[in-house]
Residue, then its C-alpha position, 0 to 999 in steps of 0.5 A: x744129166x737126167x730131165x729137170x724136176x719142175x721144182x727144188x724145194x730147198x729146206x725141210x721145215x713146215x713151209x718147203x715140206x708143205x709145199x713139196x707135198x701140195x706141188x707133188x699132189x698137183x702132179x709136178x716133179x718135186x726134189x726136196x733137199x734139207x742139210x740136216x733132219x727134217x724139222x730140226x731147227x724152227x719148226x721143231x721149236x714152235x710153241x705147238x699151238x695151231x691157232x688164229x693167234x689172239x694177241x695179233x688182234x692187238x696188231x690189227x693182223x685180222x687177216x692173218x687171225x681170219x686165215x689162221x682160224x680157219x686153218x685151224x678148224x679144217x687141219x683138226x679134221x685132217x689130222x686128228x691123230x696130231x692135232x687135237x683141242x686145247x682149253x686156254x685160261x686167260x686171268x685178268x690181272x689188274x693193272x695190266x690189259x683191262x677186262x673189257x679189252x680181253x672181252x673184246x678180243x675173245x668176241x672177235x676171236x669167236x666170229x673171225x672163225x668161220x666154222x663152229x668146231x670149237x667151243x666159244x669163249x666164257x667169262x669165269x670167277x676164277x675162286x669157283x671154277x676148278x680151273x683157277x685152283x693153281x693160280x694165286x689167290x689175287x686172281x679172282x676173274x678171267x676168261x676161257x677160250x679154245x685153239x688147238x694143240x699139234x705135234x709140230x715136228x711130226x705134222x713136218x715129217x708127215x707132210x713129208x711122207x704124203x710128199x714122198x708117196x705123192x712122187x716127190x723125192x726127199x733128200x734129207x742130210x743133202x746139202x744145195x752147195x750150188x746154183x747156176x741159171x743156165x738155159x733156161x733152168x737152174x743147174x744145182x749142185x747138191x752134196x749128200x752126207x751120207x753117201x759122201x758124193x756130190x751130183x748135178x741136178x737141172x730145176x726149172x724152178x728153185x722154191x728157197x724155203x729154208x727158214x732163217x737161211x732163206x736170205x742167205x741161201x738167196x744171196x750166196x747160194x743162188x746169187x740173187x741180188x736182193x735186200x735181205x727182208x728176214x728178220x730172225x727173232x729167237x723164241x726159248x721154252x722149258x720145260x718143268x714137272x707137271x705144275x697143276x692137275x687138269x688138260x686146261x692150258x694157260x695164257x698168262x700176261x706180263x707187264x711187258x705186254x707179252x704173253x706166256x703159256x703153261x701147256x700140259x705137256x707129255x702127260x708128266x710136264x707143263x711147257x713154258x713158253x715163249x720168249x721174243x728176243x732179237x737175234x742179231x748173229x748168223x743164222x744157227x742152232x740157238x741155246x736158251x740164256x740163262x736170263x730167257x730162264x730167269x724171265x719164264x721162270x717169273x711168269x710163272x710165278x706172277x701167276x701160279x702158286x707153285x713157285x719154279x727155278x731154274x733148277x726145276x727145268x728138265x728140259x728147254x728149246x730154242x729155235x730161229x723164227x725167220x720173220x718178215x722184216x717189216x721194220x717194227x722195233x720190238x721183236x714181239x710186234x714183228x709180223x708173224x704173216x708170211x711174204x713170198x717173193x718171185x725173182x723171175x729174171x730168168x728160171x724163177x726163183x721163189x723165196x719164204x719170208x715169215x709165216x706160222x705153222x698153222x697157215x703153212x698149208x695155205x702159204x703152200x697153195x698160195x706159193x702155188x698159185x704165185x707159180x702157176x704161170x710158170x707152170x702150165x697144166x699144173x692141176x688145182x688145189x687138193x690139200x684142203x680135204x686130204x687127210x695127212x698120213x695116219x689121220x684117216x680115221x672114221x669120223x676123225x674121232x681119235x678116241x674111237x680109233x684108240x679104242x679099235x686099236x687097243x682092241x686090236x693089239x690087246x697086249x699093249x699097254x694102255x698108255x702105249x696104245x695112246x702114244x701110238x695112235x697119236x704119233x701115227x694115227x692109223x699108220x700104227x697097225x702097219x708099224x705093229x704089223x702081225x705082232x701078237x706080243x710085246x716081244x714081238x716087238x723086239x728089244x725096248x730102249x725106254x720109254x717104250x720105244x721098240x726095235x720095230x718102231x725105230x726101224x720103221x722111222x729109219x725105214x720110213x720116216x727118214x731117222x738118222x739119229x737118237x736125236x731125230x727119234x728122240x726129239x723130233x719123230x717123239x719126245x722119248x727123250x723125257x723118259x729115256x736114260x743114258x744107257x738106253x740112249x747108248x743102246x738105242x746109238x748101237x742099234x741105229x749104227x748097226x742098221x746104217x753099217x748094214x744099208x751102206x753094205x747094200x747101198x749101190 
């Protein structure tokens, strides 16, 4: 059996890829094993928002708003390609949080942020500004603010790759079936699917990221005794056609005290979300209820003079939030901050409860530090000002790189040149490689999507499937029709077929 990795990174979501990623920085042996794609359940699902989390304030979470705040200000400069700002519209409706409670908030939101880089709040009379156009005539004052838009499942799978090219080593559709403590290490005994073979490994230290699993994997898979603390909460969005004009998004607020968003999504769509129900199952794939439709559906029609129904989704998504079970009794005042436990009764254990994908880096370094004993001459802290893959453009000005780019490879269309740059940042010119025309490309499968763009996710990026492409890597499957779904299903069979003729 080969020497032992310092650390077994269960899960290959935002907080395993994270932590991978910042412990393989620090110049540890880091194995990450996920049982299916990376980012395929919770952190594909999120609302996409990196933000400090405004209606946590009603919960007296000012850490949490502090830190997240913070994150959100640095993250926008060390992947400008994915993360970028986003306007929110928050109306006042009467009868529900009152006008001065709104103000409030938003002044504690601008000053809990320690750096400048987004503009402050604003008061607004909704009738004159342009941006109250869409809403119903009843809503005549409200307020705007600013936090950020990310590509979740890409900002996972580039955590990733900087992980891999760090020394890491990523093993998606690789299953932990098994742990044993034994002399001084975790014995694992991991499955891959692909290659169909199981093999044992030795870990001196096992890091149990695997989000709404994270009880389970801890009390079956690795036979600590331990109260289960995770609480699964099932967050639902749709998707729509496009409702309004304008990059602005919407926050808009229901008498059920929640909250709802209307996000400009994909150029051609608005995002509706989310919704907080309890999940009372085993941990899975989660589908939205018809009755989770019906409630977004009236959110927006509170608000919007544009009426929708459930026939106008085009699209939805569920996922699991994996929440620490601090015992509240609604789902949506759960705590959205995140715990981490060490069992160090013999090789450690460390396990993930909870957290939010703006924080994740900080749950890394703090995951780190909680471990730092059992690690000695670990090196310090770095993520903090290391650009993610592809976000290392001059002055992390995004459009100016588009520009260089489009300058570049002038054969491209307008909106693909875009696409591009935002899914890979400067990581585009090695994908576009010497192509001097689209059909250097090779065949298009819809939607844009090329023969070398697909292989360079299989190549790269640890695609498998149309789903892991289509869904995950891009959101392609907007655009995409069945037979260039089919097409795309050849294609990708075809390239396994030929790795598995060359694989040892």
């Amino acid at each position: 059996m080969s020497e032992p990795v310092d650390l077994l990174v269960i899960g290959g979501g935002i907080n395993g890829v994270g932590i991978a990623r910042d412990a393989a920085g620090r110049g540890l042996r880091v194995l990450l094993c996920e049982r299916g794609d990376l980012a395929e359940h919770t952190s594909s699902a999120s609302t996409k928002l990196i933000h400090g989390g405004l209606r946590y304030l009603e919960q007296y979470a000012f850490r949490l708003v502090r830190e997240a705040l913070a994150e959100r200000e640095r993250l926008m400069r060390l992947a400008p390609h994915i993360i970028w700002p986003l306007r929110f519209v928050l109306p006042h409706d009467a009868g529900l949080r009152p006008a001065w409670m709104l103000r409030i908030g938003l002044f504690l939101y601008d000053h809990l942020a320690r750096l400048k880089a987004l503009p402050r709040s604003q008061a607004l009379r909704l009738g004159r500004e342009g941006v109250g156009a869409p809403l119903q005539k009843r809503l005549t004052r409200g307020f705007a603010y600013s936090d950020c838009w990310v590509e979740d499942s890409r900002l996972v799978v580039l955590n990733a790759l900087d992980a891999a090219e760090r020394g890491a080593r990523i093993r998606t559709r690789t299953t932990v079936e098994s742990a044993r403590r034994e002399d001084g290490a975790w014995t694992v005994t991991l499955h891959d699917a692909e290659r169909r073979q199981r093999e044992s490994v030795r870990a001196r230290i096992v890091v149990n990221a695997a989000g709404p699993w994270v009880g389970e994997t801890l009390l079956r898979t690795l036979a600590v005794e331990a109260r289960p603390k995770v609480r699964l909460v099932k967050g639902s969005h749709i998707v729509v056609r496009r409702l309004y004009e304008g990059d602005q998004a919407y926050i808009l607020q229901q008498p059920d005290r929640r909250i709802v968003f209307a996000i400009p999504y994909e150029r051609d769509f608005t995002l509706i979300g989310t919704t907080d129900v309890a999940h009372e199952g085993e941990p899975g794939p989660v589908r939205i209820s018809a009755e989770e439709t019906r409630y977004l559906c009236a959110c927006i029609n509170r608000s919007f003079e544009r009426q929708i129904g459930p026939d106008d989704v085009v699209w939805s998504f569920s996922g699991l939030r994996p929440l620490y079970d601090d015992a509240a009794a609604n789902a949506s005042a759960v705590t959205r901050d995140y715990v981490l436990e060490l069992d160090h009764d013999g090789p450690p254990v460390l396990s993930v409860f909870g957290g939010k994908i703006t924080t994740y880096r900080r749950l890394a370094e703090h995951a780190l530090e909680k471990l730092g004993p059992h690690l000695p001459g670990m090196k310090p802290a770095w993520t903090g000002d290391a650009p993610l893959p592809g976000g290392d453009m001059a002055g992390a000005d995004f459009d100016l790189f588009v520009g260089t780019l489009a300058a570049r490879y002038p054969f491209l269309p307008e909106a693909t040149a875009r696409r591009l740059a935002r899914a890979y940042g400067t990581r585009a010119e090695r994908l576009l490689g010497d192509a001097r025309t689209l059909a250097d490309l090779g065949e298009t499968f819809g939607g844009d999507l090329s023969t070398r763009e697909v292989d360079y996710l299989v190549r790269h990026e640890w695609a498998r499937t149309s789903d892991d492409i289509l869904w995950r890597r891009s959101k392609l499957g907007l655009r995409m029709d069945r037979e260039g779904v089919a097409r795309l299903g050849r294609h990708l069979a075809a390239v396994s077929a030929e790795a598995g003729a060359h694989r040892p």
